[in-house]
Phi, psi and omega in degrees: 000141178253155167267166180287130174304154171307134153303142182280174179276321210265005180272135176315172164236148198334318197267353173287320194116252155240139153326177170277318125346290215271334164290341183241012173264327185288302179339294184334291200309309205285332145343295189274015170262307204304330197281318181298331181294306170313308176304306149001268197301317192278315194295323199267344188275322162119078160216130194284147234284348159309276182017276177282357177276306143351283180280328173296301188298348202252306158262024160271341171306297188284008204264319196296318186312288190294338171313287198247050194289297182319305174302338193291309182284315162337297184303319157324304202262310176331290169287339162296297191309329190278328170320268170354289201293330198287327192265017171265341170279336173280313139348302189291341173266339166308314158126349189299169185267140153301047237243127158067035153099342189209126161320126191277111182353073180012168189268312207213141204243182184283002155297334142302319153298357178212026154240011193099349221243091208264152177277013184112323222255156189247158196257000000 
């Protein structure tokens, strides 16, 4: 019998909600829906429908703003957490320790390296 491979650290856990594809793919829709509506709404008042395609796209900026300020944030804490994770992984290839979610600082930063200041290593 084999056992199941490990969940990686950097995969959510179930109960998080939707990922970042799924936050910015809900943003996209509920956007190109306010753009349909808006278009709509000017097509039926009898503005012609480039026009009203125009002007929907053009007043869904600010309307999406004020609509869907709760996704915004959703979206926001979405992309912070991919941060995160992208730079813990990265940290984690580097070799450096993790500690709490933030990579613990290099021994030594490029700035030190580019002032001359060699690192042990022979050329």
């Amino acid at each position: 019998m084999s056992t199941p491979a490990p969940t990686p650290p950097e995969a959510g856990t179930p109960g998080d909600g939707p990922g970042l594809a799924g936050t910015i793919a809900l943003y996209a829709v509920a956007r190109i829906a306010v753009v349909a509506v808006v278009t709509a709404l000017l097509a039926l008042a009898g503005v012609p429908f480039l026009l009203a395609l125009l002007i929907g796209l053009v007043v869904a900026l600010p309307l999406s703003m004020v609509l869907f300020r709760g996704l915004r944030t959703r979206l926001d804490a979405a992309v912070e957490a991919s941060r995160v994770r992208r730079a813990d992984v990265r940290a984690h290839l580097r070799g450096d320790e993790v500690d709490g979610g933030a990579a613990a600082p290099r021994a030594e930063s490029s700035d030190d390296a580019a002032q001359g200041e060699t690192d042990g290593r022979r050329d």
